[in-house]
ZAMARLO-178801 format. One record per residue (C-alpha): residue in one letter; z, y, x. Coordinates in steps of 0.2 Angstrom, whole numbers, padded with zeros to 4 digits, always signed. Layout:
BEGIN
aZYX
...
//
This chain:
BEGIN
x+0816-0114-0905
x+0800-0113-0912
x+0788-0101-0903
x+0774-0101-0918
x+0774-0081-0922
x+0767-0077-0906
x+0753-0089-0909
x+0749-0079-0925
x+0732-0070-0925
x+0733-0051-0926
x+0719-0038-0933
x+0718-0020-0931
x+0702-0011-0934
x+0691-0018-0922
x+0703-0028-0915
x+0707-0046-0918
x+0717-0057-0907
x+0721-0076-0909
x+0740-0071-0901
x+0752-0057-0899
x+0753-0062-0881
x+0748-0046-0870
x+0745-0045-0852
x+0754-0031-0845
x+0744-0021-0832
x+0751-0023-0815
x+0744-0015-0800
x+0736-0026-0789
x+0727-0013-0777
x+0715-0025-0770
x+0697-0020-0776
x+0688-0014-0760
x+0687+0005-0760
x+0690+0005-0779
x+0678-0008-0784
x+0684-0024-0792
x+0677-0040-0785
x+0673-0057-0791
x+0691-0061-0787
x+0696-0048-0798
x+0687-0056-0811
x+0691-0073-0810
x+0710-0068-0809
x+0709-0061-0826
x+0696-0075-0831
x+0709-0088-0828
x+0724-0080-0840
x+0708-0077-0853
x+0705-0095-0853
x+0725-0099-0855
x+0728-0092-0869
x+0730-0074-0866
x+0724-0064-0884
x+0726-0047-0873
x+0722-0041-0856
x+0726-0025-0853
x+0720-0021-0834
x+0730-0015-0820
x+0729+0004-0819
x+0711+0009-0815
x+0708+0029-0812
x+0699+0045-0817
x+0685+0055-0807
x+0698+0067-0802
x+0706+0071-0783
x+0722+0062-0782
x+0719+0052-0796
x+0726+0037-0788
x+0738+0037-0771
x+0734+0018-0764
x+0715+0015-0760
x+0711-0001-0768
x+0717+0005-0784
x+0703+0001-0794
x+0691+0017-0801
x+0684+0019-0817
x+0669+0029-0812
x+0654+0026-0802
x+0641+0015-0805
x+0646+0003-0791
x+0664+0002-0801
x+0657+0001-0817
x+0646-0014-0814
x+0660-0022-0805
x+0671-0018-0822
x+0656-0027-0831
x+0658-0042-0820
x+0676-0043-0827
x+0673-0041-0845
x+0659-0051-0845
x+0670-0064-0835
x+0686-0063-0850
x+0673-0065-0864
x+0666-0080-0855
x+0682-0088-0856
x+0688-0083-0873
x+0697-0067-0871
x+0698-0047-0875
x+0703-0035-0862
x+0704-0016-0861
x+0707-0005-0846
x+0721+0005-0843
x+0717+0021-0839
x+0727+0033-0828
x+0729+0046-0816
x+0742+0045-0806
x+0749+0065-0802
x+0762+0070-0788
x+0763+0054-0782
x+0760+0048-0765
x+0765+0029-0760
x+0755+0025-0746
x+0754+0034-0728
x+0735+0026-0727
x+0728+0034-0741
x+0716+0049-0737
x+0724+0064-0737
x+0721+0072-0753
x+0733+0084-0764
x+0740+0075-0776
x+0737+0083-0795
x+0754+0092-0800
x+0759+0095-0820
x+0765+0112-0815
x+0753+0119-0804
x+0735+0113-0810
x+0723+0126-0817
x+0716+0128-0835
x+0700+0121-0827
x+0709+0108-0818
x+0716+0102-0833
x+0701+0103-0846
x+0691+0095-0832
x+0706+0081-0832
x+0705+0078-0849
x+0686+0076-0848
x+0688+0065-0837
x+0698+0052-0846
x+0686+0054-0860
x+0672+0051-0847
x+0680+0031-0844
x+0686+0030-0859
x+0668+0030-0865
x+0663+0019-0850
x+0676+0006-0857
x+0666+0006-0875
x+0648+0004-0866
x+0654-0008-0854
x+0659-0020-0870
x+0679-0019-0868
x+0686-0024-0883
x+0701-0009-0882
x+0709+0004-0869
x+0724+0008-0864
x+0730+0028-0859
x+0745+0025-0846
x+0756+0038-0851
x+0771+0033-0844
x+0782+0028-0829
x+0782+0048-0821
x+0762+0047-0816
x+0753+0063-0821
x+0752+0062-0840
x+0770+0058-0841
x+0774+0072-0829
x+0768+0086-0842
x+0781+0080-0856
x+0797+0079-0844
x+0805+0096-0842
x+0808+0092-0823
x+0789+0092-0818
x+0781+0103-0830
x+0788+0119-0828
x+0770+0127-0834
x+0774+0143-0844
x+0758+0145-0853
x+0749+0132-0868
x+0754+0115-0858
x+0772+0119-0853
x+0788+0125-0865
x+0805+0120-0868
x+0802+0107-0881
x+0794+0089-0881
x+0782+0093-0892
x+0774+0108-0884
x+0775+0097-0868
x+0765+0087-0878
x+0749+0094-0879
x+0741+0089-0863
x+0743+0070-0870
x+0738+0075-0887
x+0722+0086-0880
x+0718+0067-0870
x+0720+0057-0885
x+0708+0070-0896
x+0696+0071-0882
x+0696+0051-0881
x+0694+0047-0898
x+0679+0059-0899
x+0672+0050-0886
x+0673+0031-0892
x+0674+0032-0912
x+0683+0032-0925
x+0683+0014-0925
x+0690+0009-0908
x+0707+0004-0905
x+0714+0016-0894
x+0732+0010-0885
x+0744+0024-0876
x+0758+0015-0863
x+0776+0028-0864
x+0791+0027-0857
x+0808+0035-0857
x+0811+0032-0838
x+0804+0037-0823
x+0800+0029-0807
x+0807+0045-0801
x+0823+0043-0810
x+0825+0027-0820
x+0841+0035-0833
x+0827+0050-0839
x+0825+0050-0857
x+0812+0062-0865
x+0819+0059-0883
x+0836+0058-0883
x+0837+0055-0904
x+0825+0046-0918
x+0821+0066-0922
x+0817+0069-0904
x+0804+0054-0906
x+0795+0058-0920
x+0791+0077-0912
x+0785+0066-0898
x+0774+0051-0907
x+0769+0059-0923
x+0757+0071-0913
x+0748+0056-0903
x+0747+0046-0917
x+0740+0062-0928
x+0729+0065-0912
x+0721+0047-0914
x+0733+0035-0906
x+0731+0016-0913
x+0745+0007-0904
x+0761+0010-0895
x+0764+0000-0878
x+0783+0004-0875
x+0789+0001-0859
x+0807-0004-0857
x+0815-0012-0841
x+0822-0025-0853
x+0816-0027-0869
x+0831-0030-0876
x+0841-0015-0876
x+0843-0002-0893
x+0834+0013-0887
x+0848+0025-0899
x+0866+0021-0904
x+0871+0013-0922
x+0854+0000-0922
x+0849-0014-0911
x+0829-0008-0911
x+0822-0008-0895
x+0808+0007-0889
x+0795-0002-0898
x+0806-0002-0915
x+0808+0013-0915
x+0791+0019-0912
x+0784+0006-0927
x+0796+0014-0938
x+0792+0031-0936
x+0774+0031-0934
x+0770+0015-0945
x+0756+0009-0931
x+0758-0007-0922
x+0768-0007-0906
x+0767-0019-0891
x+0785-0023-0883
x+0787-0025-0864
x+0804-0026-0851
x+0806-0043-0841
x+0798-0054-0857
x+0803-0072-0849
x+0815-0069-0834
x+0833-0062-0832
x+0828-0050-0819
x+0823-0031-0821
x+0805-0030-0815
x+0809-0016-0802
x+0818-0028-0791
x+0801-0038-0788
x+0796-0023-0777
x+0809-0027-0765
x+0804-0043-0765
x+0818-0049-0776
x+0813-0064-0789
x+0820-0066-0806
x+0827-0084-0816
x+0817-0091-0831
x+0825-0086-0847
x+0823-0090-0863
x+0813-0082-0878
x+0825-0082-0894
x+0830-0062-0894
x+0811-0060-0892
x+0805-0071-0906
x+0821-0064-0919
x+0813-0050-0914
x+0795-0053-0916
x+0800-0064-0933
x+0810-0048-0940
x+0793-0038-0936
x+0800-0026-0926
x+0784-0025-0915
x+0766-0032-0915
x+0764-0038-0898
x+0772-0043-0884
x+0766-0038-0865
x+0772-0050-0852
x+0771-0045-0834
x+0779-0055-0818
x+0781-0071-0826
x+0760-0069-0831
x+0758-0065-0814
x+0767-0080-0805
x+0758-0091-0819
x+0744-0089-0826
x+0746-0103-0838
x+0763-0097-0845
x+0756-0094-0862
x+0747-0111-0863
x+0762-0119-0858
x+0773-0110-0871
x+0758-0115-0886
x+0760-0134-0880
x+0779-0133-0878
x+0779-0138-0859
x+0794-0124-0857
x+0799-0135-0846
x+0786-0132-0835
x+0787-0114-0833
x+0792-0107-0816
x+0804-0095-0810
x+0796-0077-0804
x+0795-0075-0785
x+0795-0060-0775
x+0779-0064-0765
x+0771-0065-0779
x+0767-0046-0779
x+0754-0046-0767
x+0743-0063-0771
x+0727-0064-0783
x+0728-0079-0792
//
């Protein structure tokens, strides 16, 4: 099997990678207070100088209360966090990578018992100044990211955090501007975030959004139940200033709509025409949400990936757990030392390495 079309360099406006191999954030939750420390860098350091073309950092929040519900999730704000963010950017390009931040705010959901007792931020029940101020804020980072030197961002707009909790029915009940019975009108919080973002860094910067059907909350929800249902979904991000679409799948491999075999991240290329990034248990046999009950996952193969990649039904390809486990899984693919790759083990969730 050859591997050569992920090794293909990709351009897209600012953007020029040497691969199409993405890291996928992954929360880590282990910068002190919210500030990223030289272990931080040299962790991301490390998969720049293995042949990473992407990082895209684990979820790093907004300047608002209940942004984040684990401490050590890393801020995007402050000046202590900033120049800590600067330490990590200046680390990747050190060693031959790009990296953006993703961006995020994580809503009505609380994980931890230690975590300061704060309210979290609900879809339904924020005020017109909560929410303006919200979407400030992500512009706020957003710009941060550009003056730093990042070389893209990412918005996390999936997985049920709060920007994902406006377009499903089921937490955003909101009856006036940001609410309504339809996708698109459920939209607009997202759209009013992209618009405020791409003020913000340029016309010129790649902006990325990460979506998902399914919710942490309930892992069958679909927002988009038909191509049509997409497009009222994506065409607005993309109008809005939305460069590329992250997908997020459990497994990669499964048609997101009856009668074609496109996965999430086909679909999204053909309806919008913008690049997409694939992502769902790329390398390993296991869904990914079994690694948080310590559960690990088999090495598999990469052919339905690359007949994938090869027919271009997506740009990019984010690999997660088995990046995690080894950070010179890419490098080892580019030499042809599969042989050498590992399978994913639980423990690894909670070690920097």
């Amino acid at each position: 099997m050859s591997t050569e079309s992920l090794f293909k360099p990709f351009q897209y406006k600012n953007l020029t990678l040497k691969n199409r191999i993405v890291m996928a954030p992954m929360t880590r939750a282990q910068s002190d207070n919210g500030v990223p420390t030289q272990q931080i860098a040299d962790y991301y350091a490390r998969r720049a100088a293995s042949e990473v073309g992407l990082i895209l950092s684990e979820g790093t929040v907004i300047n608002r209360p209940g942004s984040k519900n684990i401490q050590n999730i890393p801020d995007f704000y402050g000046t202590e966090a900033l120049n800590g963010w600067k330490n990590v950017i200046d680390a990747v390009h050190q060693n031959g990578g790009k990296m953006g931040p993703q961006i995020w705010h994580v809503g009505d959901t609380r994980s931890s018992a230690d975590y300061p007792l704060v309210d979290m931020e609900k879809a339904s029940t924020m005020t017109l100044e909560d929410i303006q101020d919200t979407i400030a804020q992500f512009a706020a980072s957003a710009k941060s990211a550009k003056d730093l030197g990042f070389d893209v961002l990412e918005i996390h707009g999936a997985h049920g955090y709060l920007i994902d909790q406006f377009f499903w029915e089921v937490t955003n009940t909101r009856t006036d501007e940001y609410g309504g019975k339809t996708l698109k009108e459920r939209s607009k919080f997202a759209v009013d975030v992209v618009k405020a973002i791409r003020a913000a860094v340029g016309e010129d910067f790649t902006i990325i959004i990460r979506l998902s059907q399914w919710k942490q909350q309930d892992y069958k929800s679909r927002l988009a139940v038909n191509p049509n249902e997409m497009e009222d979904w994506l065409l607005p991000l993309k109008e809005a200033g939305v460069d590329i679409f992250h997908c997020s799948q459990r497994r990669f491999w499964e048609p997101e709509f009856e009668g074609s075999d496109l996965n999430f991240a086909g679909w999204a290329k053909k309806i919008t025409g913008q690049p997409t990034i694939t992502v769902g248990s790329v390398g390993l046999n296991g869904d990914f949400m079994a690694a948080f009950a310590g559960e690990g996952s088999e090495k598999a193969d990469l052919k339905e990936l690359i007949r994938r990649l090869d027919r271009e039904d997506f740009d990019l390809v984010a690999v997660g757990r088995a990046l995690l486990s080894d950070y010179q899984w890419a490098k080892k693919i580019k030499d042809g030392r599969v042989e050498e790759l590992a399978n994913f083990e639980g423990s690894s969730l909670g070690v920097l390495y």
